[in-house]
MIDREN-313773 format. One record per residue: x, y, z of N, C-alpha, C, O in turn. Coordinates in Angstrom, 1 decimal. Example, Ala and Ser with C-alpha at 12.3 -4.5 7.8 and 13.67 -1.06 7.14 Angstrom:
2
     n.xx     n.yy     n.zz    ca.xx    ca.yy    ca.zz     c.xx     c.yy     c.zz     o.xx     o.yy     o.zz
     13.2     -5.7      7.8     12.3     -4.5      7.8     13.2     -3.3      7.8     14.2     -3.3      8.5
     12.8     -2.2      7.1     13.7     -1.1      7.1     12.9      0.0      7.9     13.4      1.1      8.0
end
This chain:
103
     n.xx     n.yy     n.zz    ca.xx    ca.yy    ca.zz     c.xx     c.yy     c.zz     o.xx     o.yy     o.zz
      4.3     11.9     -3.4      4.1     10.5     -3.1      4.6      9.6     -4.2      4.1      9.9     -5.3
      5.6      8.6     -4.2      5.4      7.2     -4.5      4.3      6.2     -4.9      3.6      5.8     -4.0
      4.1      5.7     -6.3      3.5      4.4     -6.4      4.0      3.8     -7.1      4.6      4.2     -8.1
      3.9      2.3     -6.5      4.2      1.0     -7.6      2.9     -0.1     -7.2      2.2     -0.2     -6.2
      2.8     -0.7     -8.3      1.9     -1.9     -8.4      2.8     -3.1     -8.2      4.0     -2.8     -8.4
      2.7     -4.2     -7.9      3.6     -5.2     -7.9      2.1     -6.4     -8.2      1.2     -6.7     -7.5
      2.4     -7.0     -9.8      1.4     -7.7    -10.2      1.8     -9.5     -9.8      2.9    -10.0    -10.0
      0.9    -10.0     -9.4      1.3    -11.7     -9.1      3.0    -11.6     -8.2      4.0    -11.9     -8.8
      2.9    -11.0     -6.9      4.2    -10.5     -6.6      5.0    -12.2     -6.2      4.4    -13.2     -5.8
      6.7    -12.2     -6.4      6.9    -13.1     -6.7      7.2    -13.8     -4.2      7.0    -13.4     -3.0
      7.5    -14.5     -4.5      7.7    -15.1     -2.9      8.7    -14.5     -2.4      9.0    -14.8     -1.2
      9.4    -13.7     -3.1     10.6    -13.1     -2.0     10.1    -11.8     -1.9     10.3    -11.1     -0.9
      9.3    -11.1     -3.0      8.9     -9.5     -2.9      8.3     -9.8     -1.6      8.8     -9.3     -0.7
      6.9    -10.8     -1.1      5.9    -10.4     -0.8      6.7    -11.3      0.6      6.0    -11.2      1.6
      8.2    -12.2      0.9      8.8    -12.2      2.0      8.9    -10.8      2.4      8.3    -10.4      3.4
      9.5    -10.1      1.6     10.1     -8.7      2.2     10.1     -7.9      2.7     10.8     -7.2      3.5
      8.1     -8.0      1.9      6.9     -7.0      2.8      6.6     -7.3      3.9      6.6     -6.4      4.7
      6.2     -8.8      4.5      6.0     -8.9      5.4      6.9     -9.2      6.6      6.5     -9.0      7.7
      8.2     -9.7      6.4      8.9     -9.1      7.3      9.0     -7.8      8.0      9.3     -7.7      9.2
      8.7     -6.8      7.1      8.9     -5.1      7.0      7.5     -5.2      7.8      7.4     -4.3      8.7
      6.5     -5.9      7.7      5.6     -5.8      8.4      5.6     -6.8      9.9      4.6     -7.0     10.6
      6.9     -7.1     10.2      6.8     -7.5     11.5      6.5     -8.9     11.7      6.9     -9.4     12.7
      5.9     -9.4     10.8      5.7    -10.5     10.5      6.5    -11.8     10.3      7.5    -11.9      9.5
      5.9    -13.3     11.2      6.9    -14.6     10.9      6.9    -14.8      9.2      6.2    -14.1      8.4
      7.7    -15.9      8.7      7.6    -16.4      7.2      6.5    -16.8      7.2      5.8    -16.3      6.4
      6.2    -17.9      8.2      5.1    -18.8      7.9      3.4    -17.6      8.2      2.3    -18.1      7.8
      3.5    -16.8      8.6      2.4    -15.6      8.5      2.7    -15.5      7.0      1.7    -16.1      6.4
      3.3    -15.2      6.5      3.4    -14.3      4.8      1.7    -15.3      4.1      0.8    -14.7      3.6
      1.9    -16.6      4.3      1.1    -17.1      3.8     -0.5    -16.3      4.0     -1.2    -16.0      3.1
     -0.7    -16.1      4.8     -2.2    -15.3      4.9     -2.1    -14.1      3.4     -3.1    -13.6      3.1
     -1.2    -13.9      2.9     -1.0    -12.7      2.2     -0.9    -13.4      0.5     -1.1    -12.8     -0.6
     -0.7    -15.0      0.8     -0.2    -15.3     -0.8     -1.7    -15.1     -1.6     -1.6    -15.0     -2.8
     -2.5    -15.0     -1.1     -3.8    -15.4     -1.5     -4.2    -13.9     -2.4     -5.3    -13.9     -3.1
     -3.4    -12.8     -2.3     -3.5    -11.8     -3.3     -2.9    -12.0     -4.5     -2.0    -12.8     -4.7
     -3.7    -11.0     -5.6     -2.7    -11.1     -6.8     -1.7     -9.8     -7.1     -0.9     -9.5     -8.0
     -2.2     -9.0     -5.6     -1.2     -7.7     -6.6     -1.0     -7.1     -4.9     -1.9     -7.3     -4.0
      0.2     -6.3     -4.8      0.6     -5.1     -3.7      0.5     -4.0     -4.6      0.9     -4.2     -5.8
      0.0     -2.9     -4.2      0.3     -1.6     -4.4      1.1     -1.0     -3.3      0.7     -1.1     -2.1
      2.3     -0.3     -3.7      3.4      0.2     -2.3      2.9      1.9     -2.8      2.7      2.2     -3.9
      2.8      2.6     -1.7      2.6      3.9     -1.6      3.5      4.2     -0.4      3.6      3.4      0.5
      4.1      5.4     -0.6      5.5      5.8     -0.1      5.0      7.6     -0.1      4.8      8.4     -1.1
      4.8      8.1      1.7      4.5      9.8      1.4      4.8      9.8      3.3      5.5      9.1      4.0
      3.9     10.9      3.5      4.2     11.3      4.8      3.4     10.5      5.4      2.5      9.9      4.8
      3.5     10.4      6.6      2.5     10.2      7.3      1.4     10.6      7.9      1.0     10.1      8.9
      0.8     11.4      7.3     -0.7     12.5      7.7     -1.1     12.2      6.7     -2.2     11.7      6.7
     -0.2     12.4      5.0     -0.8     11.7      3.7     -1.1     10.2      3.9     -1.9      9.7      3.2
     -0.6      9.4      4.7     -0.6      8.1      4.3     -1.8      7.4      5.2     -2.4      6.3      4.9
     -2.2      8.2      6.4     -3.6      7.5      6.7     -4.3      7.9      6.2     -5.3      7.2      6.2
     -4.5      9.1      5.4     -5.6     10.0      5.1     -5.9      8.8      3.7     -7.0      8.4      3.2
     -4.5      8.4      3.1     -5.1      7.4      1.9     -5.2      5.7      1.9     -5.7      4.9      1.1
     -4.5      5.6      3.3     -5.3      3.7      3.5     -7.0      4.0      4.0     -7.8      3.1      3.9
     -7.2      5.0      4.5     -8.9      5.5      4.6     -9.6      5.8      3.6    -10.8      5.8      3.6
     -8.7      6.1      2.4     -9.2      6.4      0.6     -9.2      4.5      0.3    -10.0      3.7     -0.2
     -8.3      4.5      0.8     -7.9      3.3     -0.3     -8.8      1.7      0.0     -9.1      0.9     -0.9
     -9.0      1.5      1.5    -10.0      0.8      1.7    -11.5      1.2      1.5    -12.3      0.2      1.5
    -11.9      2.1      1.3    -12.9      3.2      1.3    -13.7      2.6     -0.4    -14.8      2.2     -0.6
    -12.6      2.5     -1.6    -12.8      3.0     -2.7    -12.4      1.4     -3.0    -13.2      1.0     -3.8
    -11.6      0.4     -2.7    -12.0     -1.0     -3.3    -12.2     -2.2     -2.1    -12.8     -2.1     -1.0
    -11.9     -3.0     -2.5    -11.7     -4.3     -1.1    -10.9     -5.2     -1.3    -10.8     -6.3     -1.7
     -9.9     -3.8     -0.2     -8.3     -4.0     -0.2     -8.1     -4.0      1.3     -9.1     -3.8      2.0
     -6.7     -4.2      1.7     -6.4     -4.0      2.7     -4.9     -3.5      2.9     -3.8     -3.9      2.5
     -5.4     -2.5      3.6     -3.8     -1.4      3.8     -3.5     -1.5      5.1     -4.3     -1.5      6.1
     -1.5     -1.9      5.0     -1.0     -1.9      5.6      0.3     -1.2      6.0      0.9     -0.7      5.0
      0.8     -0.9      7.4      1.7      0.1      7.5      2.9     -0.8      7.5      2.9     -1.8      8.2
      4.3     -0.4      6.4      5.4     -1.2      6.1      6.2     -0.5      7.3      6.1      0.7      7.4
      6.7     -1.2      8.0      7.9     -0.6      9.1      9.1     -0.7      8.5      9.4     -1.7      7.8
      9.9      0.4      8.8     11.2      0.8      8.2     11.7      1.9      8.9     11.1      2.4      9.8
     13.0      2.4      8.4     13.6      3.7      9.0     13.9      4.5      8.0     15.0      4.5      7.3
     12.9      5.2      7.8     13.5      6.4      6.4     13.9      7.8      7.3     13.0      8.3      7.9
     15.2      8.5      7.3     15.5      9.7      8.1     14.7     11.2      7.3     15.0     12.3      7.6
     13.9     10.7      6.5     13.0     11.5      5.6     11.7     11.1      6.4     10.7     11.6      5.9
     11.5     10.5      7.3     10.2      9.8      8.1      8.9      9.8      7.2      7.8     10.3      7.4
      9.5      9.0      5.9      8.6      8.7      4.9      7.8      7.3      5.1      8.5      6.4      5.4
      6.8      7.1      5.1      5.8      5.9      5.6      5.3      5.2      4.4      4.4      5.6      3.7
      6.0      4.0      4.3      5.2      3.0      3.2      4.0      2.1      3.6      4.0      1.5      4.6
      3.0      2.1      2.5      2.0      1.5      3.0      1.6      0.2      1.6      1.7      0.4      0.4
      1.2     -1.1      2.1      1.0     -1.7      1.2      0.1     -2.1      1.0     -0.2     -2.9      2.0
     -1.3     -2.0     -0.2     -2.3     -2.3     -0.5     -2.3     -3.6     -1.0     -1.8     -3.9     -2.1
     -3.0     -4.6     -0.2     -3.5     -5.6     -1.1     -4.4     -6.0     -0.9     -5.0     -6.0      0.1
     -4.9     -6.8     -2.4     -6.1     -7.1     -2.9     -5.8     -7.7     -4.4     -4.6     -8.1     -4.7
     -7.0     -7.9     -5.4     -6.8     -8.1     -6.4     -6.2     -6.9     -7.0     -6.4     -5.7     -6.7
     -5.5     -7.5     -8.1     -5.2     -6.3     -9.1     -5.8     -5.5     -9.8     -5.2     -4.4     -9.9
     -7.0     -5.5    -10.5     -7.9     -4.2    -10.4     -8.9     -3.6     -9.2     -9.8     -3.0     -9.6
     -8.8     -3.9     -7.5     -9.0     -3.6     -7.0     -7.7     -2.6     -6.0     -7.7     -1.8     -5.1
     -6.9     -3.1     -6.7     -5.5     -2.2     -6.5     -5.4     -1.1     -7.4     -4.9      0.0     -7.2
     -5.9     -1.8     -8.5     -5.3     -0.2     -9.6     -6.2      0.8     -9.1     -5.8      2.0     -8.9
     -7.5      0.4     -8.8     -8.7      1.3     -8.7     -8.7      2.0     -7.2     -9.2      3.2     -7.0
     -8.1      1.3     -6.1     -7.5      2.2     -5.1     -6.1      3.1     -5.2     -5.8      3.7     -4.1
     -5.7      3.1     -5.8     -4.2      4.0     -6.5     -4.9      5.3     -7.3     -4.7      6.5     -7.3
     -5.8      4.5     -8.1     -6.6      5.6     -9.4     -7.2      6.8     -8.6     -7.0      8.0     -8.7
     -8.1      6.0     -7.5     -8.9      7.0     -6.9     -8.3      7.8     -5.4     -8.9      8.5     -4.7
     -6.7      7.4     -5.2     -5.9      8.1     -4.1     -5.2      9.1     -5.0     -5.2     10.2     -4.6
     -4.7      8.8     -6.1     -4.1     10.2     -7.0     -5.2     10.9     -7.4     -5.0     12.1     -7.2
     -6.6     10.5     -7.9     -7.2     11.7     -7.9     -7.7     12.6     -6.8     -7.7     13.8     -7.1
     -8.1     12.1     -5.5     -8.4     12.5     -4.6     -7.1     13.2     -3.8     -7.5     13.8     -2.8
     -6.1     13.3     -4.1     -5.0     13.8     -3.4     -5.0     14.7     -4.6     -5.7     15.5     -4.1
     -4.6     15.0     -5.8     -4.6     15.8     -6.2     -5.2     16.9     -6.0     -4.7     17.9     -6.1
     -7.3     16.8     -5.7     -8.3     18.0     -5.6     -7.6     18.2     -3.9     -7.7     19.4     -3.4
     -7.1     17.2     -3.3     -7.5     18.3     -1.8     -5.6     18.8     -2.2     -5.0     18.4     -1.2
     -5.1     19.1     -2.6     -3.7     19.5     -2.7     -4.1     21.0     -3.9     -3.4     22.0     -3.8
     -4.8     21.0     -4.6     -5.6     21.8     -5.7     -6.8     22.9     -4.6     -7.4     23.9     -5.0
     -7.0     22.3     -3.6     -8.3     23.1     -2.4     -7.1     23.9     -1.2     -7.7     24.8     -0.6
     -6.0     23.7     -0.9     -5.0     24.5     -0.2     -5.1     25.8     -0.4     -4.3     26.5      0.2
end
């Protein structure tokens, strides 16, 4: 899996996102009101199992990025505050690592 944080994201990152999310311009605004995206980038059996970690573990909100990867890789974008983002990232890499460590 993929992560990035994107801190105070600027108005064209968090256009980008939400287009990719299906979404009009004038929607993005419901979204300015965060200070940080976290993008997570894996399969998709990994990727619900961690927007259910990741809302689970701060108070964030995970969303599925639409795209065409021919790797049918699924991006998901966490937002919330930024240490409410680091801390759902913190606790999806540890928690992915024991159940990948329990195989």
């Amino acid at each position: 899996m993929d992560y990035r944080i994107i801190q105070s994201p600027s108005d064209g990152a968090l256009d980008i996102i939400t287009r990719r999310m299906g979404m009009s311009q004038s929607a993005t605004q419901e979204f300015r009101q965060y200070d940080a995206i976290g993008l997570i980038q894996g399969k998709l059996i990994d990727m619900v199992y961690v927007a259910d970690l990741a809302e689970k573990a701060a108070g964030i909100i995970a969303v599925d990025i639409r795209g065409s990867c021919p790797q049918n890789m699924i991006l998901l974008a966490l937002f919330g505050d930024t240490s409410s983002v680091e801390t759902a990232i913190s606790d999806i890499k540890q928690k992915m690592k024991k159940s990948r460590g329990s195989d």
